[in-house]
PATITI-106388 format. One record per residue (C-alpha): residue in one letter; x, y, z. Coordinates in pm, whole numbers, padded with zeros to 5 digits, always signed. Example, Ala and Ser with C-alpha at 12.3 -4.5 7.8 and 13.67 -1.06 7.14 Angstrom:
% residues 2
a+01230-00450+00780s+01367-00106+00714
***
This chain:
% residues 746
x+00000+00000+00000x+00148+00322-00101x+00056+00649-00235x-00212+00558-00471x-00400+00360-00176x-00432+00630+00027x-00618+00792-00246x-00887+00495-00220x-01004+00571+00098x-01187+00943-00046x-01432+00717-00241x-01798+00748-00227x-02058+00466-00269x-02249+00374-00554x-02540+00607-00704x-02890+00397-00663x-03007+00497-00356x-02855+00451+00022x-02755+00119+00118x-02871+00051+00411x-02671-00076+00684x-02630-00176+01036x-02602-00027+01337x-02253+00128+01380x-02009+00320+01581x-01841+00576+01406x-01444+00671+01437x-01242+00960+01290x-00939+00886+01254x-00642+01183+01179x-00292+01232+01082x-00173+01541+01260x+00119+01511+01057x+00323+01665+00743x+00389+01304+00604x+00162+01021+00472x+00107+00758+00708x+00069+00398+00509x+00000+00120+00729x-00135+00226+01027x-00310+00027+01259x-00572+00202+01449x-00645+00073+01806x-01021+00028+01980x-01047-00079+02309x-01324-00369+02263x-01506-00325+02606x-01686+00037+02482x-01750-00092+02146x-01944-00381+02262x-02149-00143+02487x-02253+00027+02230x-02303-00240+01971x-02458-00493+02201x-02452-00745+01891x-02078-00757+01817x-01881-01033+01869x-01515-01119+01707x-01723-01321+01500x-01963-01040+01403x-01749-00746+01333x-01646-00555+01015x-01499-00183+00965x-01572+00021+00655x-01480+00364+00523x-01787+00558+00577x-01692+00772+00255x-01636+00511-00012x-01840+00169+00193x-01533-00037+00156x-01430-00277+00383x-01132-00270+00560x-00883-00497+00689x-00951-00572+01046x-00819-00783+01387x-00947-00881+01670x-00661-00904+01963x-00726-01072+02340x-00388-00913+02445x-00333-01097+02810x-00464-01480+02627x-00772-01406+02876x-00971-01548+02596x-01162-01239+02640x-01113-00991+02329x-00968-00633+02430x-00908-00439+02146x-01000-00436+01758x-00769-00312+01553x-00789-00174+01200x-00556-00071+00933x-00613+00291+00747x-00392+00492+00468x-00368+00843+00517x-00222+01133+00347x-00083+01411+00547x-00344+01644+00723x-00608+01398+00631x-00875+01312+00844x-01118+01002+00765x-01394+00836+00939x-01481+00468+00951x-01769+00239+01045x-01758-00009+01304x-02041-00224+01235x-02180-00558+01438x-02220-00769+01098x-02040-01040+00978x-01747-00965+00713x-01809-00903+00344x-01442-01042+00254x-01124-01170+00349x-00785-00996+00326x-00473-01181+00278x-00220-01188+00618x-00015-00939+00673x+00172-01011+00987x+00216-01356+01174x+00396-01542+01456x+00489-01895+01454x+00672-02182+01710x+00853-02470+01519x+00881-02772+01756x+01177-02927+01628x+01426-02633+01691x+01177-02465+01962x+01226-02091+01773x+00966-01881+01777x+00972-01658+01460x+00718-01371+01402x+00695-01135+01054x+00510-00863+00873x+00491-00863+00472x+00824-00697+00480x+01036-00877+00669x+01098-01199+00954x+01261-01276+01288x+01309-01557+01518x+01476-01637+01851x+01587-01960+02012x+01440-02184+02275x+01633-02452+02556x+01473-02652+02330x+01748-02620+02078x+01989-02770+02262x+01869-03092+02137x+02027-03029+01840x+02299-02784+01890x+02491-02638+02163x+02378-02233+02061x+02296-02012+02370x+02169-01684+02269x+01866-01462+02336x+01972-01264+02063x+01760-01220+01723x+01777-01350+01405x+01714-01177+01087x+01501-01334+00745x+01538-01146+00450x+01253-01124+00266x+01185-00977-00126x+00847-01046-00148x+00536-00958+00015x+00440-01313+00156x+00427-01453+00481x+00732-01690+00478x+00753-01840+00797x+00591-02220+00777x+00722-02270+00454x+01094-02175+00503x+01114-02383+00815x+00928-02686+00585x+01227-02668+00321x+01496-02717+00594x+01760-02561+00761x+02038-02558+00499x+01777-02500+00216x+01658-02176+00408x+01983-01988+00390x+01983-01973+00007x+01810-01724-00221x+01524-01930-00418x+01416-01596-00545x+01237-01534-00228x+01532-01424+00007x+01731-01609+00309x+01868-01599+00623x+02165-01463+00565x+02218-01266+00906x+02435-01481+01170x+02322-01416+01559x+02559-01653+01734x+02579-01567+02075x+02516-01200+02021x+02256-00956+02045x+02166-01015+01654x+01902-00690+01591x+01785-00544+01901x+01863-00860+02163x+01883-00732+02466x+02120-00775+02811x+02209-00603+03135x+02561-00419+03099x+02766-00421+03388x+03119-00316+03476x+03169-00286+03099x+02973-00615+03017x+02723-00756+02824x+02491-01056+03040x+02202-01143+02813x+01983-01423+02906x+02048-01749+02793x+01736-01920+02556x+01373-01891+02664x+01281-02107+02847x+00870-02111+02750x+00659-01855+02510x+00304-01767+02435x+00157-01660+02115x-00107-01418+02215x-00186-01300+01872x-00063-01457+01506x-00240-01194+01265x-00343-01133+01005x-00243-00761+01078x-00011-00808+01423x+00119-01086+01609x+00241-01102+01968x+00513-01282+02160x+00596-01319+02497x+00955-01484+02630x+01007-01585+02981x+01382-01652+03025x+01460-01802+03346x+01684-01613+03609x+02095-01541+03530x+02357-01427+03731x+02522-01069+03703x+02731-00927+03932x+02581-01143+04244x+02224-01069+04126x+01992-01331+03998x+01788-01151+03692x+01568-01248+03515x+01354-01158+03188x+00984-01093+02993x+00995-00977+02654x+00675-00907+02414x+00742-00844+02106x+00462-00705+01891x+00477-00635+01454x+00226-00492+01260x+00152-00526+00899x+00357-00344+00657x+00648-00255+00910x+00997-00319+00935x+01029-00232+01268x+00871-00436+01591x+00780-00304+01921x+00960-00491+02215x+00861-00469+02594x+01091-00560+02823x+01112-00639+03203x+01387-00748+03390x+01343-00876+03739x+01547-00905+04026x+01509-01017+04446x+01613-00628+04536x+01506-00309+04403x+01845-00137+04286x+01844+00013+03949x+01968-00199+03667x+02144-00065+03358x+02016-00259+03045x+02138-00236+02716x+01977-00351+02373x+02189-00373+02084x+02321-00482+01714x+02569-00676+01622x+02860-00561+01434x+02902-00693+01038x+03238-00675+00823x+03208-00359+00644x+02921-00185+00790x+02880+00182+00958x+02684+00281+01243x+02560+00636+01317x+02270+00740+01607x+02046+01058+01644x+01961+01134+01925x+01637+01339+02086x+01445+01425+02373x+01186+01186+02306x+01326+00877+02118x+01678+00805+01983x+01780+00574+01702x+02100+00371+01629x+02124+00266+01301x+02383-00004+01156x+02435-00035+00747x+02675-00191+00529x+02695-00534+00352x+02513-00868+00357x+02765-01153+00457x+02849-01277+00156x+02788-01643+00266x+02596-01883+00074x+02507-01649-00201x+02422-01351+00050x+02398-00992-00174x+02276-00686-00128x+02307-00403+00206x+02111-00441+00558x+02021-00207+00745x+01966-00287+01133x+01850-00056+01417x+01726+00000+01755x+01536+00312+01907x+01536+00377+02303x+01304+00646+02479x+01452+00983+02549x+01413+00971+02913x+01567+00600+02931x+01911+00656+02746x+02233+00692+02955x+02502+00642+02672x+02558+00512+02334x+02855+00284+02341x+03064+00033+02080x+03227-00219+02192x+03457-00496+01989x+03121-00687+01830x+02803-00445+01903x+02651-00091+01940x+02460-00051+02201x+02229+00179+02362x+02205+00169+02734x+01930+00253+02950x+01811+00271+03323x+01556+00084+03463x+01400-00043+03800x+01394-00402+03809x+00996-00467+03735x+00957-00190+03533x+00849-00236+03151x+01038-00045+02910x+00931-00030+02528x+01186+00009+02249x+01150-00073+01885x+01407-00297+01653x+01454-00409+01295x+01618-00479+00994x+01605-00317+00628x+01689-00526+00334x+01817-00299-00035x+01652-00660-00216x+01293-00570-00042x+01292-00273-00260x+01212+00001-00022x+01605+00076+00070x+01862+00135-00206x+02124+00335+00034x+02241+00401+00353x+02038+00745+00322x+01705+00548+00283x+01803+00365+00577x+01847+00690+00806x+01548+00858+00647x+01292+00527+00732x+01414+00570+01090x+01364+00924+01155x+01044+00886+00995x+00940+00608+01242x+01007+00827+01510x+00799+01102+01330x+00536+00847+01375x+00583+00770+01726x+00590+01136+01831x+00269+01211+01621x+00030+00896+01693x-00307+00946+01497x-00550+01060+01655x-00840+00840+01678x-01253+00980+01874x-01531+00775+01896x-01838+01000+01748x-02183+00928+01825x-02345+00585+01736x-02558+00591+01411x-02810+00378+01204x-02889+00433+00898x-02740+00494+00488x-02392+00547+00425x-02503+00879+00275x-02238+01064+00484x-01978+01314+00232x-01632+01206+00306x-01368+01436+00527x-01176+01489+00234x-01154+01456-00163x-00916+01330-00328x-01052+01247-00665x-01264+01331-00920x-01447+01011-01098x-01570+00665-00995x-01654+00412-01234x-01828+00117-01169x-02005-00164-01439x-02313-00166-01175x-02375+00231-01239x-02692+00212-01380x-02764+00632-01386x-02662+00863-01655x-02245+00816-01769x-02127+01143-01563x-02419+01251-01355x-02274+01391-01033x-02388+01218-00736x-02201+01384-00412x-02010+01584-00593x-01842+01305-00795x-01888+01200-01136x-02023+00862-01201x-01943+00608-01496x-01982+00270-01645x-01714+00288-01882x-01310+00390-01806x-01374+00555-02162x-01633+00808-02070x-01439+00903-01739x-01131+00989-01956x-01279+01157-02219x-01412+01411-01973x-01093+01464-01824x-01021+01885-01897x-00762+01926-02189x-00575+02202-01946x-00576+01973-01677x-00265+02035-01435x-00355+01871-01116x-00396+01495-01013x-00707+01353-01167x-00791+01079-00975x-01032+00833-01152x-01122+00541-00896x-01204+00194-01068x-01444-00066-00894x-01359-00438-00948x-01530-00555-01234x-01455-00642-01654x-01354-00358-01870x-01330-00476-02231x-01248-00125-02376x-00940-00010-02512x-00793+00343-02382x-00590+00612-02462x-00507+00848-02215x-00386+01160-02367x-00448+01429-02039x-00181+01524-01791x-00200+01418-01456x-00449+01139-01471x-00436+00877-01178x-00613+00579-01280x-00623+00383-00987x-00805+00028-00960x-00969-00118-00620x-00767-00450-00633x-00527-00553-00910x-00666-00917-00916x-01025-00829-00977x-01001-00500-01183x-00910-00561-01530x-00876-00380-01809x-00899-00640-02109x-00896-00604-02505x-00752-00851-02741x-00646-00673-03099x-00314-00804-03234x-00075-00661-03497x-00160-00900-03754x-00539-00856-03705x-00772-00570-03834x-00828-00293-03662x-01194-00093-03566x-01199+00211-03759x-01242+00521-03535x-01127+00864-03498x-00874+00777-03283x-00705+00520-03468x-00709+00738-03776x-00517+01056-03562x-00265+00825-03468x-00222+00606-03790x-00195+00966-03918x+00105+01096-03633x+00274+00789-03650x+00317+00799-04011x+00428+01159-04005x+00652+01110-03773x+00790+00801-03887x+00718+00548-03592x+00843+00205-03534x+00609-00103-03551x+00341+00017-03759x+00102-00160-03900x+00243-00341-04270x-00139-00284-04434x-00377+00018-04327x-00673-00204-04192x-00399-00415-03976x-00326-00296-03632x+00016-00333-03611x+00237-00387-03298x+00195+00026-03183x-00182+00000-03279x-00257-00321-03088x-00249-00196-02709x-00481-00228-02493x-00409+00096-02251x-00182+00389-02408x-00024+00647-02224x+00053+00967-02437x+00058+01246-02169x+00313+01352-01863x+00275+01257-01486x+00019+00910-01545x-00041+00728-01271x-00180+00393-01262x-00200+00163-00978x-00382-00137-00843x-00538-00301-01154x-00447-00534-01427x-00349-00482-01778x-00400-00719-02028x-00436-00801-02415x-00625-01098-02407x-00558-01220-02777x-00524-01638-02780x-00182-01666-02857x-00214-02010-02860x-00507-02062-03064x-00311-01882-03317x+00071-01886-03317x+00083-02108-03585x-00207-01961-03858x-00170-01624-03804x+00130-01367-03911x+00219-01093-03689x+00115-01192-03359x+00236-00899-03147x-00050-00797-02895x+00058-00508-02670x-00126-00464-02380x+00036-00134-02247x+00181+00092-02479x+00386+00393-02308x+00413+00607-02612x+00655+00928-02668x+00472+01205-02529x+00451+01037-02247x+00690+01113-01942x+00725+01060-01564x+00441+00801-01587x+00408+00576-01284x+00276+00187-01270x+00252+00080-00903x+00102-00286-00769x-00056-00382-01151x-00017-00703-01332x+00048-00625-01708x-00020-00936-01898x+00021-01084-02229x+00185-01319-02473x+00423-01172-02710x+00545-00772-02695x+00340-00711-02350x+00453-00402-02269x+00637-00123-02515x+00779+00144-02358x+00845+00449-02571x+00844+00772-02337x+01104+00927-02180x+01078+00840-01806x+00843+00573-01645x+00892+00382-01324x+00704+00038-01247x+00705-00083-00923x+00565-00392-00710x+00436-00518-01080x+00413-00839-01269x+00440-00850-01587x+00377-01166-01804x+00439-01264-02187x+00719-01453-02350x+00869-01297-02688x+01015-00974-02622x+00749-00907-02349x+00934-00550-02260x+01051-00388-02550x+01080-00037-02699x+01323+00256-02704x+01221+00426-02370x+01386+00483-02051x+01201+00285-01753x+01336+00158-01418x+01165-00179-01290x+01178-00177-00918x+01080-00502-00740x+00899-00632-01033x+00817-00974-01097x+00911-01078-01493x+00719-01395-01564x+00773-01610-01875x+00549-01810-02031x+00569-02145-02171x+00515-02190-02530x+00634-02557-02474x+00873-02529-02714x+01304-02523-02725x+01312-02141-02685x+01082-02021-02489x+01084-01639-02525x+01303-01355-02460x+01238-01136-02167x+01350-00784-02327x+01437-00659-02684x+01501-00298-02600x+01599-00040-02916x+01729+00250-02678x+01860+00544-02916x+02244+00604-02912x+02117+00935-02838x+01943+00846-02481x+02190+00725-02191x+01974+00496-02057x+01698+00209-02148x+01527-00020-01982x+01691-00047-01617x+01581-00362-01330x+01613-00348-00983x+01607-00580-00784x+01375-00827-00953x+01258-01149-00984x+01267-01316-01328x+01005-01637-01310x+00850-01890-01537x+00475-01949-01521x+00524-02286-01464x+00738-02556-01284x+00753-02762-01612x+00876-02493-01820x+01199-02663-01997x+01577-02469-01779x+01743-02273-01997x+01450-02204-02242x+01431-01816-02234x+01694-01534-02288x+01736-01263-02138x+01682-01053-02405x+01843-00987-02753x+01905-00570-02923x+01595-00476-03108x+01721-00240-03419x+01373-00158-03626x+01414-00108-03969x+01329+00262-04010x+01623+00387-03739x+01923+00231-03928x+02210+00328-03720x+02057+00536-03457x+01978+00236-03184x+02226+00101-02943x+02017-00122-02760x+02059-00093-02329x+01938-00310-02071x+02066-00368-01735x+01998-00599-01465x+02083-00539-01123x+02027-00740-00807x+01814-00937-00960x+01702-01298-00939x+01711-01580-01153x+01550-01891-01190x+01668-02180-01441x+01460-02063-01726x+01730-01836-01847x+01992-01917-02078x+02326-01918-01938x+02409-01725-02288x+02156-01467-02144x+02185-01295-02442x+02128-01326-02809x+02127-01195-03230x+01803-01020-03324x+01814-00969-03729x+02209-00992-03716x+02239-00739-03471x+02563-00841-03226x+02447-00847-02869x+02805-00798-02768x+02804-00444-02952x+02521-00369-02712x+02489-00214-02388x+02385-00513-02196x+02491-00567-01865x+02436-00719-01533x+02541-00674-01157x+02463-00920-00848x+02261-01140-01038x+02155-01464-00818x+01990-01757-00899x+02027-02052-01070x+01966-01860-01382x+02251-01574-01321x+02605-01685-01462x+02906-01445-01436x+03037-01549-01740x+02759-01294-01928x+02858-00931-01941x+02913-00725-01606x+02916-00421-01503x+03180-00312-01196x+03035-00185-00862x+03133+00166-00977x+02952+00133-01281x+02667-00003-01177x+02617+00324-00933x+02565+00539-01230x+02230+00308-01288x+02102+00370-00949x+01704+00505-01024x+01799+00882-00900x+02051+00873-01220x+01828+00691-01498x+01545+00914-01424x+01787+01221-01370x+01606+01341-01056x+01275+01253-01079x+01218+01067-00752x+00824+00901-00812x+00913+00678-00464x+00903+00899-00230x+00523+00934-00325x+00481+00519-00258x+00611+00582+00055
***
């Protein structure tokens, strides 16, 4: 959930009268702050909502945005394991200043929303492990000493690049297979007997004493938006005194960071000075900020390069203000150390960043995620209960943030106002009444549903944003060797293209060609699309072997387009899926299916933490992944970060697709020097270990196509690389020379 979620939550609901609903408590819900605030879990103490809604039980609960009627993801937490509930939580997405109220309603749910945050305890190494969506960590039991010797309270790290709850099914592959990149991430952070990220230990006389391994745990909550963890360690000897330990340790969904409240016990009543820490790593840097309220020590530097390990990590702890008495390094930590009375509970916070995530690509990200964490912390949102009310959801929302809704169950007139919004059936209609000046974000909000249309948008500033990517598609199926619908449209562009002598035309006027075949075109600066799906549904395999020309683009990005943004879509098709032509776009948290040349085009884009999926067209050579035609004129083409090149399926045959090959159409003869670079990215064993090849007798090797920290079992060093220094110069900021679109996902 980034920028363009947010954005969802100023929707109204649909025009055909009110909808009539049941009894509900209202919330408002604020951010008193200067920055968006993605992922934030809201907290209700059950016990007054249940006075008020006599009827609601965990069982019977649901939350809604009163503006739009959307459901929203909810939990319901018995924090003590009373078996009594105690608070609901719920999870909004709010822009800066923006104030929202939601619904609270004694009903059963409408849907289900995937987990988000979870806590698990394997028997056969007694760790308990909890994780959010971005990232895991475990700890060890006595248990373990069944099988090894380790004693440590400190934490472990998982690195995680995708959004899935890993736990269950990293611990199911084993303990070796777990600490190697399947295109998923690893563990590749060693605890031993230290702190790991954020353990923590009494210091004394210039000591570390941590506990040894818990001796028993309770889950109290395992999701799907937060799980908690409590630790009982049993009593250890510092100094004379017997100590002893409670930790809870509490993530949400979305976060990198968890919450972790610690006691420390002992027979007198003397203060104690604790520390909590992070382990030291060859090559990293440390650096701490400290404030009156919260302060933050931050590690960063390189992954250990053990089995296959790549990338940076960043680790960090934050301490209250009012707790810290020094920041201190010693041969293998930094620490932060605090003063407590034995009994008291003190919360900090502690996690690790990962640059393969994709939400950290330097040591500047790093510093900026913490200080905004604290931002958080020192600006909670502000959450009132308003009065009860039964009734419509007929209420206008706090704020607007858009301009259309369309929606294939609209059954008034195509753009009738209805609150102040227009209203559509069609994606068609809502675009064509976009202004022609139009200089702001136009925010057009698409329900789930079936578009067959095929779109141009040709406006500045037009946010297309879909309610769910799985279940909001925007489908048409023309192909290059087809014909073509005569309309105005087409004949404008047949008409520009021709003038201005454009690749992949069409070879006969009533054929649509591989530029004329797209399902969604961009042709205008600062587009935004984000949470829907793409596709050109033309049956490839019906007719791959009767039909010429089977090029079927489903998103074309064409030159007048620039800074256009695709965030959280799936872009699917067969052969040429997605032809990039404008000057700048970014794509990020995408996947993107086809086989034969599947990203193409003479554009510069940067992919970050993309999936790249190839399909199987059962045969020898199954595809090629890019053909880019970059001008020599343009510095940069089509530039991957840090993602994940798939197949569609297991039996696809290994080394059946290549990575690309230099596409040099006919009417530029000697302008194109094809670049593509991939960097940090995975591998599996579809690709070649050529990686790349000819197209038309053009010489891959004259090309400028390069990789850097490939992994995988489809990355090969032998293929062209770039040096570290060289591959700095493709960092985003560079390619898109200063446009900086993810800072608005954040």
């Amino acid at each position: 959930m980034r920028w363009c979620r947010l954005l969802l939550l100023g929707l109204l609901p649909l025009l055909g009268g009110a909808v009539e609903t049941p009894e509900a408590v209202r919330v408002r819900v604020e951010n008193p702050s200067d920055v968006a605030r993605p992922d934030e879990l809201v907290e209700l103490a059950w016990a007054p909502l249940a006075e008020q809604l006599p009827a609601l039980t965990p069982e019977q609960v649901r939350v809604r945005d009163e503006a739009s009627g959307r459901s929203v993801p909810h939990q319901v937490v018995d924090n003590d394991g009373d078996g009594r509930p105690d608070v609901l939580l719920f999870l909004v997405n709010l822009w800066p200043r923006e104030a929202r109220t939601y619904r609270v309603e004694a009903a059963a749910p409408e849907t289900t929303f995937a987990a988000r945050a979870f806590a698990y305890h394997e028997p056969q190494r007694d760790d308990v492990a909890w994780e959010s969506d971005r990232v895991a960590y475990r700890t060890y039991g006595q248990g373990l000493w069944q099988l090894e010797s380790l004693v440590s309270s400190g934490i472990d790290v998982w690195l995680k690049r995708v959004r899935d709850l890993v736990i269950t099914r990293w611990y199911a592959k084993g303990h070796d297979a777990y600490h190697i990149d399947t295109g998923e991430g690893a563990d590749f952070f060693s605890v031993g007997q230290s702190l790991g990220a954020g353990g923590t230990a009494i210091w004394h006389e210039g000591r570390l004493f941590p506990a040894r391994n818990f001796k028993s745990y309770r889950i109290l909550a395992a999701g799907p938006l937060r799980a908690i963890v409590e630790l009982h360690y049993e009593p250890w000897e510092v100094g004379g005194r017997q100590v002893s330990e409670v930790r809870r340790i509490t993530i949400d969904a979305g976060q990198y960071l968890f919450r972790e409240e610690v006691t420390f016990r002992a027979a007198d009543s003397e203060p104690l000075t604790y520390a909590i820490g992070l382990v030291k790593r060859e090559g990293v840097t440390g650096a701490w900020k400290q404030r009156d309220d919260w302060t933050w020590l931050g590690v960063w530097g390189p992954v250990e390069r053990k089995n296959g390990g790549h990338g940076e990590l960043g680790t960090a702890v934050l301490m209250p203000g009012d707790r810290l008495e020094a920041v201190r390094e010693t041969n293998d930590h930094y620490l932060l150390l605090g003063r407590m009375r034995p009994g008291e509970t003190v919360v900090h916070y502690a996690g690790a960043g990962w640059t393969a995530a994709g939400d950290f690509r330097q040591v500047e990200d790093w510093w900026a995620y913490l200080d905004r964490f604290v931002q958080r912390l020192r600006e909670p949102l502000r959450v009132a209960i308003l009065t009860p009310s039964t009734g419509a959801l007929r209420t206008a929302p706090d704020t607007y943030t858009y301009a259309a809704v369309v929606d294939p169950a609209y059954v008034g007139p195509e753009g009738a106002r209805v609150d102040g919004v227009r209203r559509y059936r069609t994606i068609g209609r809502a675009l064509a009444d976009v202004p022609a000046d139009n200089d702001a974000p136009y925010v057009i909000f698409v329900r789930r549903g079936r578009y067959h249309e095929k779109l141009s948008i040709d406006r500045p500033f037009v946010y297309l944003i879909g309610e769910d990517r799985e279940t909001t598609v925007l489908s048409y199926d023309d192909v290059a060797g087809g014909p073509c619908a005569d309309s105005p449209l087409r004949r404008a562009l047949l008409a520009r293209w021709q003038a201005e002598n454009r690749s992949a035309q069409p070879r006969q006027p009533d054929r649509c060609g591989t530029r004329g075949s797209f399902t969604l075109r961009i042709a205008a600066p600062a587009v935004r699309v984000a949470h829907l799906t793409v596709e050109n549904a033309f049956d490839y395999p019906a007719y791959q072997d009767s039909l010429r020309d089977l090029q079927a683009v489903a998103v074309l990005i064409d030159r007048e387009a620039d800074r256009t943004v695709f965030y959280d879509c799936v872009i699917r098709g067969y052969q040429d899926t997605l032809f990039v032509e404008g000057n700048r776009s970014y794509f990020r948290n995408c996947t993107i299916l086809g086989h034969v040349d599947f990203i193409f085009g003479g554009g510069t884009a940067v992919f970050e933490a993309c999936d790249l999926i190839s399909r199987d067209r059962g045969r020898p050579n199954n595809g090629y992944v890019v053909a880019p035609s970059t001008p020599r004129s343009r510095p940069y083409g089509l530039i991957f970060h840090r993602c994940r090149l798939l197949k569609e399926s297991p039996a696809m045959a290994p080394a059946s697709v290549w990575l690309g090959r230099p596409w040099h159409p006919s009417n530029q003869p000697g302008l194109v020097s094809s670049n593509a670079v991939f960097l940090h990215c995975y591998m599996d064993d579809h690709i070649r270990p050529e990686g790349w090849t000819e197209m038309h007798g053009v010489d891959p090797m004259g090309e400028r196509l390069f990789e850097y920290g490939s992994s995988g079992p489809g990355a090969h060093p032998d293929r062209p690389q770039l040096t570290a220094a060289e591959a700095a110069l493709y960092a985003p900021a560079h390619v898109l020379a200063g446009w900086t679109p993810w800072r608005d996902l954040v």
